[in-house]
MILO-573796 format. One record per residue (C-alpha): residue in one letter; x, y, z negated. Coordinates in Angstrom, 1 decimal. Layout:
<recs>
res = a x = X y = Y z = Z
...
</recs>
This chain:
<recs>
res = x x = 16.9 y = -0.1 z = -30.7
res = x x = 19.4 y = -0.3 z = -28.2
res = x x = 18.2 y = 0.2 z = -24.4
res = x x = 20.2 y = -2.4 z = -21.8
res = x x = 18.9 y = -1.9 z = -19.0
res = x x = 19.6 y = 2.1 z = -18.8
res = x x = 19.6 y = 1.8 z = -14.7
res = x x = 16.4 y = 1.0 z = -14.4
res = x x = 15.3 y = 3.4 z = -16.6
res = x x = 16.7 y = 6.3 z = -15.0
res = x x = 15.6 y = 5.5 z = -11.3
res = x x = 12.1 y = 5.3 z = -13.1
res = x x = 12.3 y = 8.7 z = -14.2
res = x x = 13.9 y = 10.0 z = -11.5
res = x x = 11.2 y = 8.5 z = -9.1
res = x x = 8.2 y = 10.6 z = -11.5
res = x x = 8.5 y = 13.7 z = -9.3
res = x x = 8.1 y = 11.9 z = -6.5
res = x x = 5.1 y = 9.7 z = -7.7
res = x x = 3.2 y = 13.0 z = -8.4
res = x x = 4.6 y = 14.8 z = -5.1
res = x x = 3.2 y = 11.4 z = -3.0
res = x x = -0.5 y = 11.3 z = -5.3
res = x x = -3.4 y = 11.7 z = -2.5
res = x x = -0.8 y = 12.8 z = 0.4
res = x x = -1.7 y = 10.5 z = 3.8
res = x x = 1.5 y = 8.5 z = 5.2
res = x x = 1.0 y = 6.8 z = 9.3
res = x x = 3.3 y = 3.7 z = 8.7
res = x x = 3.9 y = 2.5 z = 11.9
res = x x = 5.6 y = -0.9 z = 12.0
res = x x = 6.5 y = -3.1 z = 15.1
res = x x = 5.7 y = -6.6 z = 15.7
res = x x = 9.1 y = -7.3 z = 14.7
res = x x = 9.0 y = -6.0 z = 12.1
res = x x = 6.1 y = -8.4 z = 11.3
res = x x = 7.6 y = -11.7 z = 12.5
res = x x = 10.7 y = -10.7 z = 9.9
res = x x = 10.9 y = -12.9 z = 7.3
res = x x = 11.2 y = -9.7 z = 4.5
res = x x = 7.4 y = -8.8 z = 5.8
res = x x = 6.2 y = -9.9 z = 3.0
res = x x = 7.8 y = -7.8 z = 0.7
res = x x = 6.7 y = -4.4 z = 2.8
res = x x = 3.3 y = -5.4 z = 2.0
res = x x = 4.1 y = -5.4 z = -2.0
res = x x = 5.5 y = -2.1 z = -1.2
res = x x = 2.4 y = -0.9 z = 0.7
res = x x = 0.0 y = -2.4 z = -2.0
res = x x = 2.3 y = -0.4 z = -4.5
res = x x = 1.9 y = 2.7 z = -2.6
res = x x = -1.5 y = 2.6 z = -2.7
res = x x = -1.9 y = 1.9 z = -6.0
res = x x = 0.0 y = 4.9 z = -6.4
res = x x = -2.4 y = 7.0 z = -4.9
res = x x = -1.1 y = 7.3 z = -1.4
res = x x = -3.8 y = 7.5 z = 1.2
res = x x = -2.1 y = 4.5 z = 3.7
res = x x = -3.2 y = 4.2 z = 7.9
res = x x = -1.0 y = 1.1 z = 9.2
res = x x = -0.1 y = 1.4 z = 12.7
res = x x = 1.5 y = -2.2 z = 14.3
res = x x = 2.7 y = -3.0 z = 17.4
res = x x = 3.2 y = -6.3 z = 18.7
res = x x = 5.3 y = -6.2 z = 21.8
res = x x = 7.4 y = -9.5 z = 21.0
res = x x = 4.5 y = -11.6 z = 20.1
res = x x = 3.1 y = -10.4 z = 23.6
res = x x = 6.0 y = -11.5 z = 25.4
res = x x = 5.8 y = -14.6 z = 23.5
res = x x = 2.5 y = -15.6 z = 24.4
res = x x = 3.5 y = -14.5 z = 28.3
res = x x = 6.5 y = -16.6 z = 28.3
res = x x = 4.6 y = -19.5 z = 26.8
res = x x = 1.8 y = -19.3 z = 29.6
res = x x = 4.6 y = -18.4 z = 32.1
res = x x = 3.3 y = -14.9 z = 32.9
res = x x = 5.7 y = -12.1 z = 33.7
res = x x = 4.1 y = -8.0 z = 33.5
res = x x = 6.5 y = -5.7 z = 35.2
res = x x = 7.3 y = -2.4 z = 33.3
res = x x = 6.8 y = 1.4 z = 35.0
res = x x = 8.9 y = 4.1 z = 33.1
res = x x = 8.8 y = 2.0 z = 29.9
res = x x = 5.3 y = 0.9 z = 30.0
res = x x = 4.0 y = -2.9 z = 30.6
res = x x = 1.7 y = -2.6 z = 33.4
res = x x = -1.1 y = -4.8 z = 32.1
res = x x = -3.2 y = -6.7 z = 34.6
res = x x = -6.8 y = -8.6 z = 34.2
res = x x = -4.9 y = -11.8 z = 33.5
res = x x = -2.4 y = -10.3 z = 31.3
res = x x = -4.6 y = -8.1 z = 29.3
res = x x = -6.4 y = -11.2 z = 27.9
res = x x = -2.9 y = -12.5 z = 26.5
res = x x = -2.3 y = -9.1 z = 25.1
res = x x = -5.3 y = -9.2 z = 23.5
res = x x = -5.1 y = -12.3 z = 22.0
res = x x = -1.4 y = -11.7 z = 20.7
res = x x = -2.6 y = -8.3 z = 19.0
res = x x = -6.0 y = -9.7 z = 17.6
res = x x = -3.6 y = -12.6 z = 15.9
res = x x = -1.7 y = -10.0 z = 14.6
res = x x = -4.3 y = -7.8 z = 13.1
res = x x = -6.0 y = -10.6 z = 11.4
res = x x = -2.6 y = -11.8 z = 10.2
res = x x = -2.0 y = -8.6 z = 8.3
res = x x = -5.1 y = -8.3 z = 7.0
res = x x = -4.9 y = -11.4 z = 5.3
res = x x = -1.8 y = -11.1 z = 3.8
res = x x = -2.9 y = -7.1 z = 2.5
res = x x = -5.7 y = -9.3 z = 1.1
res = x x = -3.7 y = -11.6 z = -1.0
res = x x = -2.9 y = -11.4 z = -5.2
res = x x = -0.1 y = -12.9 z = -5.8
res = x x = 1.0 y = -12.9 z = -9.3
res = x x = 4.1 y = -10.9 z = -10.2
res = x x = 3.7 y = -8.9 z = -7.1
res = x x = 2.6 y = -5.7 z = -6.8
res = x x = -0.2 y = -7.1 z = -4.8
res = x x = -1.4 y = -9.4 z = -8.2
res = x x = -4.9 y = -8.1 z = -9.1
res = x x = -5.3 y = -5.8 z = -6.3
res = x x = -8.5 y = -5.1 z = -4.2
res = x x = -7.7 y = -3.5 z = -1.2
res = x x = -10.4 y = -2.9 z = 1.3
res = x x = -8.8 y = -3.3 z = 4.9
res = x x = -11.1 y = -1.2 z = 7.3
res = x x = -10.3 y = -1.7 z = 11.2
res = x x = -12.1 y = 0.1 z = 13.8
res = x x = -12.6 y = 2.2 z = 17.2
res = x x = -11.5 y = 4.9 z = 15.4
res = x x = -9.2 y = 5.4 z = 18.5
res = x x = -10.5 y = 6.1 z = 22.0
res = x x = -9.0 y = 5.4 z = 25.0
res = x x = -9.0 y = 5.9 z = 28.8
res = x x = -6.6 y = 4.6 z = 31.6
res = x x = -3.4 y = 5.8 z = 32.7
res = x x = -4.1 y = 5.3 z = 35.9
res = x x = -1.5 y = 5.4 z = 38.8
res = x x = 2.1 y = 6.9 z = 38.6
res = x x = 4.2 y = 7.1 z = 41.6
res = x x = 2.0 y = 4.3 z = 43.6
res = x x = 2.0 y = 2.3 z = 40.5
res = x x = -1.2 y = 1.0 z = 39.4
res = x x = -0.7 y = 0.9 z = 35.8
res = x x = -4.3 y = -1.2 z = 35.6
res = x x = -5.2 y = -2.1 z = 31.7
res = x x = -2.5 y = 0.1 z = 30.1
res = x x = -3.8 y = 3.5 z = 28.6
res = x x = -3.7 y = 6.2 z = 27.2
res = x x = -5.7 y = 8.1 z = 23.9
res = x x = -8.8 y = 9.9 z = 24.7
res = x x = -9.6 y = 10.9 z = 21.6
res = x x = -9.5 y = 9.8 z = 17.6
res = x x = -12.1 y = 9.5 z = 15.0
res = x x = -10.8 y = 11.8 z = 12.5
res = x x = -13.7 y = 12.2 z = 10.6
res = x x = -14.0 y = 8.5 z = 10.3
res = x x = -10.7 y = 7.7 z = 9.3
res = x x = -10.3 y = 10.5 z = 6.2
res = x x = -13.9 y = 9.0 z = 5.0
res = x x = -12.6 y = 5.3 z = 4.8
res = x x = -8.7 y = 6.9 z = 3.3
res = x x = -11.2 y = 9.3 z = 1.0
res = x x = -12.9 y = 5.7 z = -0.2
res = x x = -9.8 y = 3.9 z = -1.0
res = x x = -9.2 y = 1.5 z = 2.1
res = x x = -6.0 y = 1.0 z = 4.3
res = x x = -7.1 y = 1.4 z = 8.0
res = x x = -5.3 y = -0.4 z = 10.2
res = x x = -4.9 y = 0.2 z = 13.6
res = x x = -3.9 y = -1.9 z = 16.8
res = x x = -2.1 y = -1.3 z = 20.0
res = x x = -5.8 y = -2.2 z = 21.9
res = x x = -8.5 y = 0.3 z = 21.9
res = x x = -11.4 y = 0.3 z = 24.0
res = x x = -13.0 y = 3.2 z = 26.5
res = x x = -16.3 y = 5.0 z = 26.5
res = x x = -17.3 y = 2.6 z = 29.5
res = x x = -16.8 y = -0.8 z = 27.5
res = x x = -13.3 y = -1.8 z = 28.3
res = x x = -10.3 y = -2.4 z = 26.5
res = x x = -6.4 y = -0.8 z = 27.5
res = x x = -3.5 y = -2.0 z = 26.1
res = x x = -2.1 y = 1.4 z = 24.3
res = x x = 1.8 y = 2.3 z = 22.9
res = x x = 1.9 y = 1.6 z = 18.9
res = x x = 4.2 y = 4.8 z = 18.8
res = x x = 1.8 y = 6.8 z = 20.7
res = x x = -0.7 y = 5.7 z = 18.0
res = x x = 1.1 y = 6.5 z = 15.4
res = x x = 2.4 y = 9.6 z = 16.5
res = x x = -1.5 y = 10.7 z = 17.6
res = x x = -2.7 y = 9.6 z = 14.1
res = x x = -0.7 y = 11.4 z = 12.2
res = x x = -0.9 y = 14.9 z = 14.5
res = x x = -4.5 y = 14.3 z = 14.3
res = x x = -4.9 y = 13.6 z = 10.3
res = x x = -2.5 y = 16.5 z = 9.7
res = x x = -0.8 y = 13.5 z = 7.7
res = x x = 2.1 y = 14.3 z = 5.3
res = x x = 4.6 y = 11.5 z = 6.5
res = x x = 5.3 y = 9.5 z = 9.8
res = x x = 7.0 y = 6.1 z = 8.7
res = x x = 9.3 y = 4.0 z = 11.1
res = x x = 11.0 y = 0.7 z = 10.4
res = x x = 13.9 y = -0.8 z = 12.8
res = x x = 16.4 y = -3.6 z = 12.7
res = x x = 19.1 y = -1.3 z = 11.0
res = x x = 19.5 y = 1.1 z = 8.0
res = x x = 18.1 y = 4.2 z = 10.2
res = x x = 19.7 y = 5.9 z = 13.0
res = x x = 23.4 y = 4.9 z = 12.2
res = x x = 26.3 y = 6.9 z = 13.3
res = x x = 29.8 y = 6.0 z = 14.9
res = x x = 31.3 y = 5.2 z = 11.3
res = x x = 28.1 y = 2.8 z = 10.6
res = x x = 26.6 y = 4.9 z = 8.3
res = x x = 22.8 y = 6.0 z = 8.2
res = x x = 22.4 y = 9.8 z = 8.6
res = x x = 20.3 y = 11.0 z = 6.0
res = x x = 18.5 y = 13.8 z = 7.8
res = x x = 17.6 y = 15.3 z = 11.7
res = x x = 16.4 y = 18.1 z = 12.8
res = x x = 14.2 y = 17.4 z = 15.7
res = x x = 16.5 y = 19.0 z = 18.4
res = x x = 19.6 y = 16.7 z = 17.0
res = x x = 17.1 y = 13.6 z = 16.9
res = x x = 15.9 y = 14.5 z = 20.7
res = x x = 20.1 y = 14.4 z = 21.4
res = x x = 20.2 y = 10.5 z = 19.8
res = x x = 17.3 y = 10.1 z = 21.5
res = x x = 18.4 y = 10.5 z = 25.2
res = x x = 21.4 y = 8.3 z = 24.7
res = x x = 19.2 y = 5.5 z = 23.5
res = x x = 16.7 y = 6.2 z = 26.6
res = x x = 19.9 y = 6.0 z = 29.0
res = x x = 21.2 y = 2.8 z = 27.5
res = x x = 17.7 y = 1.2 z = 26.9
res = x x = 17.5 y = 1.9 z = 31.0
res = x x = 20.7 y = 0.2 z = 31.9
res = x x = 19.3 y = -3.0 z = 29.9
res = x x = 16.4 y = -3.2 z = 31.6
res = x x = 14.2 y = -1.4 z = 29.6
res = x x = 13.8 y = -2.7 z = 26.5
res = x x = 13.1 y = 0.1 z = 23.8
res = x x = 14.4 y = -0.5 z = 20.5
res = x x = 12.6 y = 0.3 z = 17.3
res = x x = 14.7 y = 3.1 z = 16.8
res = x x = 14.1 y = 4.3 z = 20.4
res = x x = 10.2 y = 4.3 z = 20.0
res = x x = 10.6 y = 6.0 z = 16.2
res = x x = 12.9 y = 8.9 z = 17.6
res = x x = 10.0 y = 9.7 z = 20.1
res = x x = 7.6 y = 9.5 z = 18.0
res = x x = 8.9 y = 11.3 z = 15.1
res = x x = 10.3 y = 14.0 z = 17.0
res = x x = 7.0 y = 14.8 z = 18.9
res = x x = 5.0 y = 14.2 z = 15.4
res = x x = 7.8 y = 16.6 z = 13.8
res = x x = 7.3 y = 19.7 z = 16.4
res = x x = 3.0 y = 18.9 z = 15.9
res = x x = 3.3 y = 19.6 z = 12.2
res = x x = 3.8 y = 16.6 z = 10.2
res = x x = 6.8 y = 17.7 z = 8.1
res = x x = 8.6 y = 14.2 z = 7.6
res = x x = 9.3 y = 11.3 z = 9.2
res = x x = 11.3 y = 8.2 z = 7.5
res = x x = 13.0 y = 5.6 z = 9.6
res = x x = 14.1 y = 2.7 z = 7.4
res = x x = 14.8 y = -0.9 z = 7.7
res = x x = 12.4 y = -3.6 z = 8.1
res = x x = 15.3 y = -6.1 z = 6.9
res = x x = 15.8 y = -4.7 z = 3.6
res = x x = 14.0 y = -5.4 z = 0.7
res = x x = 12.4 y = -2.4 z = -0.9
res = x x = 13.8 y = 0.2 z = 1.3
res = x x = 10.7 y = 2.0 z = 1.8
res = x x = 10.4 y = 2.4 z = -1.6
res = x x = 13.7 y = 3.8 z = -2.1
res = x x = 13.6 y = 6.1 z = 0.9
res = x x = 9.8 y = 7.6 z = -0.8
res = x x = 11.2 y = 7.7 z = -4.5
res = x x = 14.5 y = 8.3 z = -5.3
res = x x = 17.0 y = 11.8 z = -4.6
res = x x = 19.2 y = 10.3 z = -1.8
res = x x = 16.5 y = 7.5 z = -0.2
res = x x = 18.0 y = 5.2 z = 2.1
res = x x = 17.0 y = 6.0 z = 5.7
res = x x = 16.8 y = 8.8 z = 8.2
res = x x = 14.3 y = 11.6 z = 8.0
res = x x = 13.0 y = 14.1 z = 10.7
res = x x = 12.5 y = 17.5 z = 9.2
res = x x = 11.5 y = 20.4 z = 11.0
res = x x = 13.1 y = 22.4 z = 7.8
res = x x = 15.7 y = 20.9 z = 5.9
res = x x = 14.5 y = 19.0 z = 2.6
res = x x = 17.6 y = 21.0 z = 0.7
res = x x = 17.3 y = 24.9 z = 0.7
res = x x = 19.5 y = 27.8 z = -0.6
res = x x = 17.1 y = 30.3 z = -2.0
res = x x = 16.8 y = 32.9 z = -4.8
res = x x = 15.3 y = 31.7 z = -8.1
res = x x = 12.3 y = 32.9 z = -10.1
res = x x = 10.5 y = 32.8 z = -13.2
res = x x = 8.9 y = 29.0 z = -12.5
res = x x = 13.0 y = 27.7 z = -11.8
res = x x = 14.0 y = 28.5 z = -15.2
res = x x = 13.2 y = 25.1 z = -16.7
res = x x = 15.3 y = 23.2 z = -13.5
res = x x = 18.3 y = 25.6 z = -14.4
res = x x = 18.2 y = 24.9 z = -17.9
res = x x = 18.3 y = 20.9 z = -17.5
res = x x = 21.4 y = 21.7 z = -14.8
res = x x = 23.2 y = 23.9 z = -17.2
res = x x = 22.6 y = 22.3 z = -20.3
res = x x = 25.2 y = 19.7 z = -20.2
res = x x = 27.6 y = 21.9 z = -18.4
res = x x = 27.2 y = 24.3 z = -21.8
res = x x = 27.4 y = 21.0 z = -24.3
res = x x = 31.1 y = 20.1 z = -23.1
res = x x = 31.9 y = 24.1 z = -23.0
res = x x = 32.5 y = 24.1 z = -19.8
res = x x = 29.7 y = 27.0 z = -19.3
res = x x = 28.9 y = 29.9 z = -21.8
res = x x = 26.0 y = 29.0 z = -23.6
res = x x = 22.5 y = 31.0 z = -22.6
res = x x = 19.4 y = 31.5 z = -24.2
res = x x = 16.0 y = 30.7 z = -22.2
res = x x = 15.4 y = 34.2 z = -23.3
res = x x = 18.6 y = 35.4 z = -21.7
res = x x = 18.2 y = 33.6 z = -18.7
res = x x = 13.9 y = 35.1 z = -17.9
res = x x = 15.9 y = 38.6 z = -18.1
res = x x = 18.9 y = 37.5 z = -15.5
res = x x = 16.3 y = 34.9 z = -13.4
res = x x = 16.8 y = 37.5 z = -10.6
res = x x = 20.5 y = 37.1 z = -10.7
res = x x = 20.7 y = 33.2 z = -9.8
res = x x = 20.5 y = 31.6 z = -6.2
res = x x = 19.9 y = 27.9 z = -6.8
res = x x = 19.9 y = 24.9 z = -4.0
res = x x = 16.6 y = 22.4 z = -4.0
res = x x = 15.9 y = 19.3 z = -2.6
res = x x = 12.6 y = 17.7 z = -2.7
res = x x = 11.6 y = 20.2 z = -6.0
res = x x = 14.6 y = 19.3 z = -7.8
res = x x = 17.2 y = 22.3 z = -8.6
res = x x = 20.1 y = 20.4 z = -7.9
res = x x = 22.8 y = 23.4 z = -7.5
res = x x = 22.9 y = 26.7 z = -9.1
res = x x = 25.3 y = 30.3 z = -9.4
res = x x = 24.4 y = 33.7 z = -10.6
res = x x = 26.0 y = 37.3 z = -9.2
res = x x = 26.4 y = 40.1 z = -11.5
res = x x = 27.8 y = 43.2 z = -9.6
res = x x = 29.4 y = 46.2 z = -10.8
res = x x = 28.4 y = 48.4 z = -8.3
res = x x = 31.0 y = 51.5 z = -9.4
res = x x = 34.2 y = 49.2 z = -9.7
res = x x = 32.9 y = 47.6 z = -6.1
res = x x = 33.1 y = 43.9 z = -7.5
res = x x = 30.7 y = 41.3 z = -8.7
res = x x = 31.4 y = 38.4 z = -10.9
res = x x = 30.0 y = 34.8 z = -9.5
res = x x = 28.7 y = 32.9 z = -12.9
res = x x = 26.6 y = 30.1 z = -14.2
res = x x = 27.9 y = 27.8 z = -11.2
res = x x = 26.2 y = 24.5 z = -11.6
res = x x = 25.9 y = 20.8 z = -9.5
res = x x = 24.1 y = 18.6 z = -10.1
res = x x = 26.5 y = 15.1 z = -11.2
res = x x = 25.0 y = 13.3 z = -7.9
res = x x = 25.2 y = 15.5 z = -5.9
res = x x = 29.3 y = 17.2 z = -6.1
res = x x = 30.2 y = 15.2 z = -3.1
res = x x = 29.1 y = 17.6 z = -0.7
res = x x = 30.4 y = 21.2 z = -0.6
res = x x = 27.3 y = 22.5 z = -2.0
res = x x = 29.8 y = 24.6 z = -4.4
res = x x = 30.8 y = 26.1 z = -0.9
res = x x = 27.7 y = 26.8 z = 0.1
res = x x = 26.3 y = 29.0 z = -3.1
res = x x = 30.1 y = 30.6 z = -2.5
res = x x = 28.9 y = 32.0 z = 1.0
res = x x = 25.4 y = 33.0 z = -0.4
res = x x = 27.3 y = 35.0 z = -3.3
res = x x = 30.1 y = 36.8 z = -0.8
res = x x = 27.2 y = 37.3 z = 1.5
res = x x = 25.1 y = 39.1 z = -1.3
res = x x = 28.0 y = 40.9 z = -2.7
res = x x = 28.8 y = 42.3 z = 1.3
res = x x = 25.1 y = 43.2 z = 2.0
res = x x = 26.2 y = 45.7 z = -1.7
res = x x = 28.9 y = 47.1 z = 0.1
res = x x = 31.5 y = 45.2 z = -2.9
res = x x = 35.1 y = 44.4 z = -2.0
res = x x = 35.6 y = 41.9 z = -4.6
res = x x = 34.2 y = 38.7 z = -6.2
res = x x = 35.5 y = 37.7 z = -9.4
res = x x = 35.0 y = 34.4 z = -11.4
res = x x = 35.9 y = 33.5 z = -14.9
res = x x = 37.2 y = 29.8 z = -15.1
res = x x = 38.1 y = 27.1 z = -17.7
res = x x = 37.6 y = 24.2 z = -15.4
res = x x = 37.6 y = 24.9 z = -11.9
res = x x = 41.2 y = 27.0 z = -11.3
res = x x = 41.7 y = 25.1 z = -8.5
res = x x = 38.8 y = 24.7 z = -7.0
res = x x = 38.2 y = 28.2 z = -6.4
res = x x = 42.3 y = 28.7 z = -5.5
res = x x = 41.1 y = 26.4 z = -2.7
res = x x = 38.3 y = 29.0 z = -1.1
res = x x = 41.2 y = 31.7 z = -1.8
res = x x = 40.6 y = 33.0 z = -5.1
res = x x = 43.9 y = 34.1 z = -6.7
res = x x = 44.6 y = 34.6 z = -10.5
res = x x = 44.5 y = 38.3 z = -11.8
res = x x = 45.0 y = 39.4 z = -15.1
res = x x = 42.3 y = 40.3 z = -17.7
res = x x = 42.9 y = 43.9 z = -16.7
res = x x = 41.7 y = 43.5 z = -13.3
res = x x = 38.3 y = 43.0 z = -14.6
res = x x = 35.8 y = 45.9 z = -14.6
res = x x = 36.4 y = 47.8 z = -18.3
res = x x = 32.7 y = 47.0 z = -18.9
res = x x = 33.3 y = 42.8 z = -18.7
res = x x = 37.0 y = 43.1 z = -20.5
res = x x = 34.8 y = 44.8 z = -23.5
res = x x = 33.3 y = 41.0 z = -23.7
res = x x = 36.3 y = 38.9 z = -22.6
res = x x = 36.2 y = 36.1 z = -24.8
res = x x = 40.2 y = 35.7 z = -26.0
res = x x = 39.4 y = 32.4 z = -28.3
res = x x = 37.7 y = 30.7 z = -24.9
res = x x = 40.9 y = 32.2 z = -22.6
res = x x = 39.5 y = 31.9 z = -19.3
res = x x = 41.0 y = 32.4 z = -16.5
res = x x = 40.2 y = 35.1 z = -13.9
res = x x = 40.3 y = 34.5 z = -10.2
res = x x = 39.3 y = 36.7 z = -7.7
res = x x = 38.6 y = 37.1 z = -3.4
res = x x = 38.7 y = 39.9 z = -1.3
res = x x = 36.0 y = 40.0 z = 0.5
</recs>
């Protein structure tokens, strides 16, 4: 029987790693208030009632800035802002309030809905809200009395993990109250951000208006570094001044991924709130769709070992079908494990080489070279090239040597040039293959 829909079947089974990687990890998902009022909101709480059935422990962060200045504007009541923050008096703190109660019992109804043919149909989800967050005022700054805005005293971890350890969603507000009985009107981001430090949670989620943090050609970069996200960061401070201080979502994501990033959590995802099913392609396929803050890159160039041997074999094995690689055993390739450098991402062996020296003719030979079919866009090939000259240099070789079918031009590119079979150590021109008639190229390093 003939399959039609092959797509679908692959980004299942690529997404299986990924289901197992996110089984019983804890994601913050912090999500503004416009994000809420967006007519796609509906669809982001299919995709949270999917994660959750998949076993991902779920603490929902929202803001709710516009409906706040909704409500103001509606009752003709204007809050000035100090460095960013709304300075919330008496009178203004009771339409805060109101807005962000609305708002909490609007998402809790809709997490509590079944609709059929959604991944919400036949689901129980136990919404648990709370003071699980403490607060305490942030006082006066420069003369300014910031009133009924705060700041986090401290969280309820303990109480949190034992309702995400029982199978609820906790969601959290922007109000908390004090240990003396009042309520402050708190930062989503710092929430989220405070959460997630505190839970030691695995992800930080954002969503904003566009694809992620987009770049001057309009595409959305894939991955940060916290240092690079701090850079974007500043610009968007410095323009969000000279408008009058209105933060974006990415502004408030930046900040508080990057401080979340530098406390531990490993990733943060910014994606779009407009786009239906992003967050599920950012968690489950290779490339996702957003931007990420990593304090360590998601891909790394490292040695293999003995566990790697399965992900080389499903890289080469194609490569070997269409003769484009010599053929090796699993047997063959335990003994020469030691030999290969490979590039992950995300537990996936997406790029792979080998270095076999011959220490008395001062040369190696750079084999097995391998990309993954997604992934020969970038100049990964370059980058296992470096790792093999730098490995051959730290041997005190002059040369690196390659035998090619496919790829003459490739590696005349990085400055190989074509030798004859005689240039090859005596002990590799014993096994020179005449039927296959590869070439040989070589560097000086």
């Amino acid at each position: 029987m003939k399959i039609r829909n092959t797509a679908l079947v692959k980004g299942f089974r690529q997404s299986v790693p990924y289901v197992n990687a996110h089984r019983g990890k804890t994601m913050v998902i912090m999500i503004g208030g416009e994000a809420v009022a967006d007519h796609n909101f509906s669809n982001i709480i299919s995709d949270l009632a999917l994660l959750h059935s998949l076993g991902v422990k779920i603490v929902l962060v929202h803001g709710a800035r516009p409906q706040i200045n909704a409500i103001l504007e509606q009752n003709n009541y204007d809050t000035p802002y100090h460095k960013g923050v709304r300075i919330t008096d008496e009178t203004s703190l009771q339409y805060v309030m109101q807005a962000a109660g609305q708002l909490q019992l609007s998402i809790t109804a809709q997490l509590s809905m079944s609709l059929s043919n959604t991944p919400m149909a036949g689901a129980q989800l136990n919404v648990v809200s709370g003071n699980f967050v403490i607060s305490q005022p942030l006082g006066v700054d420069d003369g300014v009395d910031y009133c009924h805005s705060g700041r986090i005293r401290r969280i309820d971890v303990a109480g949190i993990n034992r309702m995400l350890d029982q199978g609820s969603i906790v969601l959290l507000g922007p109000i908390a109250s004090s240990v003396t009985g009042e309520s402050f009107n708190l930062l989503s981001e710092e929430v989220a951000t405070q959460v997630a430090v505190k839970l030691k949670a695995d992800k930080l989620i954002g969503f904003c208006s566009e694809q992620g943090v987009i770049d001057e050609q309009g595409n959305a970069v894939a991955e940060l570094f916290p240092r690079e996200a701090e850079q974007i960061l500043q610009k968007l401070v410095t323009d969000s001044e000279l408008e009058g201080g209105n933060s974006s979502g990415t502004l408030r994501f930046l900040r508080a991924a990057t401080t979340a990033c530098r406390a531990g959590v490993p990733r943060s995802h910014l994606v779009s709130y407009k786009v239906d099913g992003a967050l599920i392609q950012e968690l489950f396929s290779l490339d996702g769709i957003g931007t990420q803050i990593v304090e360590a890159s998601a891909e790394q160039v490292r040695l293999a070992d003995i566990d790697d041997i399965g992900g080389i074999l499903d890289l080469i094995r194609p490569l070997e079908e269409q003769g484009i690689l010599v053929r090796r055993s699993r047997e063959q390739l335990e003994q020469e494990i030691h030999q290969f450098t490979i590039i992950e991402k995300d537990g996936l062996i997406i790029g792979c080489a080998a270095l076999y020296p011959y220490v008395q003719d001062k040369m190696a030979e750079m084999a097995c070279v391998a990309i993954h079919p997604e992934y020969r866009d970038g100049n990964r090939g370059l980058l296992l090239l470096n790792h093999m000259k730098l490995q051959s240099k730290a041997q005190g070789l002059k040369y690196l040597f390659v035998l090619t079918t496919h790829s003459l031009h490739w590696f005349r590119e990085q400055g190989f040039h074509e030798m004859g079979v005689n240039f090859l150590p005596s002990q590799k021109q014993n096994f020179y293959n005449y039927q296959r008639k590869s070439k040989v190229l070589a560097i000086e390093l």
